[in-house]
Residue frames as qw, qx, qy, qz and C-alpha x, y, z in Angstrom:
[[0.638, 0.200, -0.100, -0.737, -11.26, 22.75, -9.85],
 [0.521, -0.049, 0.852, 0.000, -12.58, 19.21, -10.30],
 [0.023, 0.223, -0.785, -0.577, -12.75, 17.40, -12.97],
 [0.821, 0.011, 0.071, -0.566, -16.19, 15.89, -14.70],
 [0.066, -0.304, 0.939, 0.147, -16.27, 11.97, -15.13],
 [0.429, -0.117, -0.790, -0.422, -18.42, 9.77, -17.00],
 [0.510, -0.371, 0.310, -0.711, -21.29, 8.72, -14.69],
 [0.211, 0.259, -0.941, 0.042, -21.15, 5.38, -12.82],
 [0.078, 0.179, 0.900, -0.389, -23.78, 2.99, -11.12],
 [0.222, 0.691, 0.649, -0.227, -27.62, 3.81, -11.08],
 [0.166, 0.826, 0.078, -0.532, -26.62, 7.33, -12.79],
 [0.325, -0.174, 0.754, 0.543, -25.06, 5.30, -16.09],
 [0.522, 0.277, -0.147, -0.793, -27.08, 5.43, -19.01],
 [0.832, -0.091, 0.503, -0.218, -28.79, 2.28, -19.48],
 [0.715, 0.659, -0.228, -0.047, -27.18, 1.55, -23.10],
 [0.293, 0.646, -0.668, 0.224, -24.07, 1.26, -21.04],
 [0.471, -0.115, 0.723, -0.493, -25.32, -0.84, -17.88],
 [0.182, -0.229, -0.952, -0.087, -27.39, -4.33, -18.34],
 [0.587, -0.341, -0.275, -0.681, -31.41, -3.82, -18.32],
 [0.106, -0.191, 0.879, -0.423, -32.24, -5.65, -15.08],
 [0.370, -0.511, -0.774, 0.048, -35.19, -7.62, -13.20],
 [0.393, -0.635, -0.367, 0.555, -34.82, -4.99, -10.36],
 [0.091, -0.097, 0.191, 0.972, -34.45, -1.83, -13.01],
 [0.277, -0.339, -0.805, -0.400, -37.56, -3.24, -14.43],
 [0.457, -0.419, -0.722, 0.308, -39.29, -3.44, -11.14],
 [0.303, -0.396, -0.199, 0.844, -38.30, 0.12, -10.34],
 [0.113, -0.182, -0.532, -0.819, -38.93, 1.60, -13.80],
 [0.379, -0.426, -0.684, -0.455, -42.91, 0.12, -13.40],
 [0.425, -0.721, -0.497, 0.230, -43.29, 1.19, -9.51],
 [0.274, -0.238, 0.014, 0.932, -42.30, 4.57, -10.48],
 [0.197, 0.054, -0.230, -0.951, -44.88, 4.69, -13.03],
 [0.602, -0.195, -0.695, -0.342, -47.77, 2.56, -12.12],
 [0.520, -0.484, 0.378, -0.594, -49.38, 2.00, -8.78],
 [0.665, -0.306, 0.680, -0.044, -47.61, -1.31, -8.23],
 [0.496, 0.422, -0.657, -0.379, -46.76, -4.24, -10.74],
 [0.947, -0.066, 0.132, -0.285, -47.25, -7.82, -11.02],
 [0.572, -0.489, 0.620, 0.224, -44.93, -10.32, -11.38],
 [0.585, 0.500, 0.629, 0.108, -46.03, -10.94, -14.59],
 [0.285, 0.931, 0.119, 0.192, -45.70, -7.46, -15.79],
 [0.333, -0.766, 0.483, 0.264, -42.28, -7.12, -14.26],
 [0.750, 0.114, 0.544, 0.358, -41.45, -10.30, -16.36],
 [0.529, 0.530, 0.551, 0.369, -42.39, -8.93, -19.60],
 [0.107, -0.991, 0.071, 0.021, -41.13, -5.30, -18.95],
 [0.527, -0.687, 0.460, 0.198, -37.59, -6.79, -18.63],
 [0.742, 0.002, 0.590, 0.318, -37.81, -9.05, -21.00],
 [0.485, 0.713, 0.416, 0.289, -38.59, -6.19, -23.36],
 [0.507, 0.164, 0.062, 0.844, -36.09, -4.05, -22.53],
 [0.228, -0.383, -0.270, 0.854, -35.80, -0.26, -21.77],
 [0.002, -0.054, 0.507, 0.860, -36.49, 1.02, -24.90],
 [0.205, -0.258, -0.734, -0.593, -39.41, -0.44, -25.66],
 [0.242, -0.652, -0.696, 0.178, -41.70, -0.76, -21.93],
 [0.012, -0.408, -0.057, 0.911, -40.57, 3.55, -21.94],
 [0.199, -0.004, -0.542, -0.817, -42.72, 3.20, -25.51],
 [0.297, -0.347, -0.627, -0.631, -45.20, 1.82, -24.16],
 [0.214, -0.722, -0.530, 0.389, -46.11, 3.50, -21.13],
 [0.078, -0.226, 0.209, 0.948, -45.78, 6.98, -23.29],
 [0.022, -0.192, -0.927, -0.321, -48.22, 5.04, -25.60],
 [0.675, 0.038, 0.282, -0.681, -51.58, 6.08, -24.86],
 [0.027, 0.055, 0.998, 0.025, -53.65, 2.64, -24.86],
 [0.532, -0.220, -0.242, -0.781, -57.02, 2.04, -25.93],
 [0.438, -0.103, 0.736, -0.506, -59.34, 0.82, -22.44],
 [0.004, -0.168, -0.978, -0.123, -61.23, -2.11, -22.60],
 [0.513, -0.518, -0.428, -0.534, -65.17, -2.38, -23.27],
 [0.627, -0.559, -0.533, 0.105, -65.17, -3.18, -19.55],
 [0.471, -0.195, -0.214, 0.834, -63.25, -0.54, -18.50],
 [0.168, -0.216, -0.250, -0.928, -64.95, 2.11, -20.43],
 [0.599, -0.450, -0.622, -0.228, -68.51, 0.51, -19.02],
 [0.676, -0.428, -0.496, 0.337, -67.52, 0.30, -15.60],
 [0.328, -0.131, -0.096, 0.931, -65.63, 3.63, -15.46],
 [0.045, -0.243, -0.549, -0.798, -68.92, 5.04, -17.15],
 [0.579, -0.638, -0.424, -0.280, -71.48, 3.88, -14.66],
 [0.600, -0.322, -0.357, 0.640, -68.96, 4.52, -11.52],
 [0.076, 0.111, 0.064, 0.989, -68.96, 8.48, -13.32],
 [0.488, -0.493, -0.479, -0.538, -72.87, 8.39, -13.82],
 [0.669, -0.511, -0.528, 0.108, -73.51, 7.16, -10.05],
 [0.376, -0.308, -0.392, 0.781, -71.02, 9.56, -8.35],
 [0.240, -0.140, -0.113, -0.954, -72.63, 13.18, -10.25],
 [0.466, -0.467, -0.672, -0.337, -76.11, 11.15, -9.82],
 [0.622, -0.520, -0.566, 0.153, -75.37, 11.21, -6.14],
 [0.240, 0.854, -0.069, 0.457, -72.90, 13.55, -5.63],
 [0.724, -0.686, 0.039, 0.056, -71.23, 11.88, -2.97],
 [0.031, 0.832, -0.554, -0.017, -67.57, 12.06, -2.37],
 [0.694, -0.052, 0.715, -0.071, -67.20, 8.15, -1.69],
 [0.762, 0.479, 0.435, -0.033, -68.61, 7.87, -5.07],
 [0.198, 0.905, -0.364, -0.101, -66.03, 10.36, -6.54],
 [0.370, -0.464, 0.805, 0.021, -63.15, 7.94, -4.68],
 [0.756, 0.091, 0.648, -0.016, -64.61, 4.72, -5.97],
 [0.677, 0.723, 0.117, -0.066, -64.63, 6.04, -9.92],
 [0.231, 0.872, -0.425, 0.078, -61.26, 7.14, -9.46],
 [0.678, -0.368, 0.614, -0.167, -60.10, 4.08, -7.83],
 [0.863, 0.174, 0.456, 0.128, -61.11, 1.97, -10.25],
 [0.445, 0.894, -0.043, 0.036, -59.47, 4.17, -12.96],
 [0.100, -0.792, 0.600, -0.043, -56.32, 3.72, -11.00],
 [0.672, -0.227, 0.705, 0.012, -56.51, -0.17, -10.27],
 [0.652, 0.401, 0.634, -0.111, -57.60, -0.85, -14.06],
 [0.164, 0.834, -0.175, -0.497, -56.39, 1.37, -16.31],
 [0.911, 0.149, 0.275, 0.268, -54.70, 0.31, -19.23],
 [0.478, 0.533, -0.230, 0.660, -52.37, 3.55, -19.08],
 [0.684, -0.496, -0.344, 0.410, -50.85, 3.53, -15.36],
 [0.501, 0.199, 0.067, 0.840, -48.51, 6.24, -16.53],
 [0.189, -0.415, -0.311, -0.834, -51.34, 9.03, -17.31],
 [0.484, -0.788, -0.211, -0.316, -53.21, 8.18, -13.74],
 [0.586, -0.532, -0.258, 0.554, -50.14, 8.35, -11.74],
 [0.337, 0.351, 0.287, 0.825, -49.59, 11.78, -13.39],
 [0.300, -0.673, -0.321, -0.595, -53.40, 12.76, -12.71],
 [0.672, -0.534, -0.291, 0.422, -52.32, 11.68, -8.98],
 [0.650, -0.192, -0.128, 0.724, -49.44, 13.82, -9.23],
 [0.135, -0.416, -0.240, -0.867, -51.45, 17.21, -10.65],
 [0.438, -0.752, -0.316, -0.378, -54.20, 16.71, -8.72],
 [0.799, -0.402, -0.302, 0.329, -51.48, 17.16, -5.73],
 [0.354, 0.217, 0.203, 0.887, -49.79, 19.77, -7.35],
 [0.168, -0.293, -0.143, -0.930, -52.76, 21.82, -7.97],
 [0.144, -0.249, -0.925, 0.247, -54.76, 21.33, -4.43],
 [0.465, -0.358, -0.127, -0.799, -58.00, 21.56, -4.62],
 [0.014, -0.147, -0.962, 0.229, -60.21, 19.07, -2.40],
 [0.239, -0.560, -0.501, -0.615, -64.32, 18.52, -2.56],
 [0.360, -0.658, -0.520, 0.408, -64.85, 19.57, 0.96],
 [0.057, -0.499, -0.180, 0.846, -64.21, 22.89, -0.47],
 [0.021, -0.099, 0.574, 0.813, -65.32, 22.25, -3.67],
 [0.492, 0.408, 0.659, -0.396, -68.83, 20.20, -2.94],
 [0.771, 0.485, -0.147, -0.385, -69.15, 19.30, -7.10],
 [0.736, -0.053, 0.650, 0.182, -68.64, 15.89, -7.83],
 [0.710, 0.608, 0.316, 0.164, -68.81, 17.22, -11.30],
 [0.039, 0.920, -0.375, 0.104, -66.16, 20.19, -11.25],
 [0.577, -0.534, 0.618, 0.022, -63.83, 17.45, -9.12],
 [0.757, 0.165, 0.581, 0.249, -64.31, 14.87, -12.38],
 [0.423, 0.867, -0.139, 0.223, -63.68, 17.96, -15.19],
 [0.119, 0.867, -0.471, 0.109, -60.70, 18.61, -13.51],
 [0.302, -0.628, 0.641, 0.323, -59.52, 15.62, -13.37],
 [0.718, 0.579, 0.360, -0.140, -60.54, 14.88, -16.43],
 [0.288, 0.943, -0.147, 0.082, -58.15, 18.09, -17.53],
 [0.368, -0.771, 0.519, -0.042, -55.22, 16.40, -15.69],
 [0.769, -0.006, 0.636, 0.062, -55.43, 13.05, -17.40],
 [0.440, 0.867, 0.226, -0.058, -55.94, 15.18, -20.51],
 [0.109, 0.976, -0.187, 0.018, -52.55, 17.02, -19.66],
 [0.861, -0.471, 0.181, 0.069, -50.64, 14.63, -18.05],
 [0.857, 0.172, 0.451, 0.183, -48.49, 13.96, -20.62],
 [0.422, 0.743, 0.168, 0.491, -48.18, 17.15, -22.73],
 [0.264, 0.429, -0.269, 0.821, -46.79, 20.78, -22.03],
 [0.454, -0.396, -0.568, 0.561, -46.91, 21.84, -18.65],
 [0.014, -0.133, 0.129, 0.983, -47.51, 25.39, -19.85],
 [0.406, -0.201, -0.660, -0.599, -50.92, 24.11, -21.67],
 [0.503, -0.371, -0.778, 0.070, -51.80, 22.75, -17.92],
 [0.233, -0.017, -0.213, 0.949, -51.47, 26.10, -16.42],
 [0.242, -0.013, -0.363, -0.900, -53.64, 27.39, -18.65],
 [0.456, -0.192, -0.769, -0.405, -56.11, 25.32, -18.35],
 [0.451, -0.297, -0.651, 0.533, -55.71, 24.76, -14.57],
 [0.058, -0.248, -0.166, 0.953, -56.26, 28.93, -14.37],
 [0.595, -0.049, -0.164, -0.785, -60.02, 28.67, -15.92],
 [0.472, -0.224, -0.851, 0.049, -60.68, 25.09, -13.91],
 [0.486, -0.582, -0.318, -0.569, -63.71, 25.72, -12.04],
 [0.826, -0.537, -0.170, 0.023, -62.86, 23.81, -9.10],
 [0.580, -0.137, -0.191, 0.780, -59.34, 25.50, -8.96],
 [0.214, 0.392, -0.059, 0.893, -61.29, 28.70, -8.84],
 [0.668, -0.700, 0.025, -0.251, -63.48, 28.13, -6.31],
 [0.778, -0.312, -0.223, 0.498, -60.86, 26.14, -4.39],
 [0.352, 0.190, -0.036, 0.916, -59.04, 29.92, -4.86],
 [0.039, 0.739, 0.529, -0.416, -62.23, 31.79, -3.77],
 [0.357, -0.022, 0.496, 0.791, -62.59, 33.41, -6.73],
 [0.094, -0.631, -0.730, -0.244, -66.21, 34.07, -6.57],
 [0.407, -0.674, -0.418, 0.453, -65.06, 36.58, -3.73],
 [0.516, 0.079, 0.240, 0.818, -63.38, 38.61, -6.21],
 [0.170, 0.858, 0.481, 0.057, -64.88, 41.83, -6.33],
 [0.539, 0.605, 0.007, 0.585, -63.39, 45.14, -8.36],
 [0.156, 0.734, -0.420, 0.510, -62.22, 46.99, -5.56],
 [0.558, -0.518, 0.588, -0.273, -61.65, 44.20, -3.33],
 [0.683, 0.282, -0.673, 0.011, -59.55, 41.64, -5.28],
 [0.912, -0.211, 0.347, -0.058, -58.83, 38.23, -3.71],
 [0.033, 0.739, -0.661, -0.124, -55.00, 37.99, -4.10],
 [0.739, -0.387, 0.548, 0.070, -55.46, 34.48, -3.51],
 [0.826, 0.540, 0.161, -0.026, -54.88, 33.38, -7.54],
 [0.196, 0.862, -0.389, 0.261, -51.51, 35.76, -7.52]]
């Protein structure tokens, strides 16, 4: 039988290992859609402890962010184009001032595929992910739930087809 042993290299706990440049680096392109040099700096220089506190952190967005993110929402439901869907959510990703919570909504909205070519509602497509940015963060159980009365994950299920003696298994 083999023996356990303390864990060594990348799989140390950082308390025991030196905080790097290049942990840093890793840490913030794990949880952020890229980093500046600037924000690598000042991630490192603060230490594990603290850049994990504050990407956990919700942050409050700038007036320009909120604005911009506000008329980018308005313009895509106005139009209802899919472009206009991408471009709100774009900027939400380049701009954010929690990176953490939209690579997350990235990583739900992958999880749970839906897409608007089947959905065709620029509004249903921005509730849910609304409900992912919402969840991102919390219990994973609570996103279920939620996810299992999200409009655009029941149509994306064809749920509408559902009739009482001719369920649509596809939800199961």
């Amino acid at each position: 039988m083999g023996r356990i042993t303390k864990p060594t290299g990348i799989l140390a706990p950082h308390d025991a290992r030196q905080w790097t440049r290049r942990d840093a680096t890793h840490l913030l392109w794990r949880t952020q859609f890229g980093a500046t040099a600037t924000e690598i700096a000042a991630a490192h220089k603060a230490g594990l402890a603290a850049e994990l506190e504050r990407l956990l952190t919700p942050q409050k967005e700038t007036a320009n962010f909120e604005d911009t993110e506000s008329l980018l929402r308005e313009a895509a439901h106005d139009t209802g184009a899919v472009g206009d869907l991408q471009a709100w959510w774009l900027h939400r990703m380049h701009y954010t001032a929690n990176p953490l919570t939209e690579k997350l909504t990235l990583f739900w909205h992958n999880h749970f595929a839906t897409s608007f070519s089947k959905v065709q509602s620029v509004p249903h497509m921005t509730a849910q992910n609304d409900r992912f940015r919402a969840e991102s963060l919390g219990s994973f159980r609570a996103l279920l739930h939620a996810m299992a009365k999200d409009v655009a994950m029941l149509i994306w299920l064809d749920s509408n087809a559902n009739r009482k003696r001719h369920a649509n298994e596809n939800f199961a």
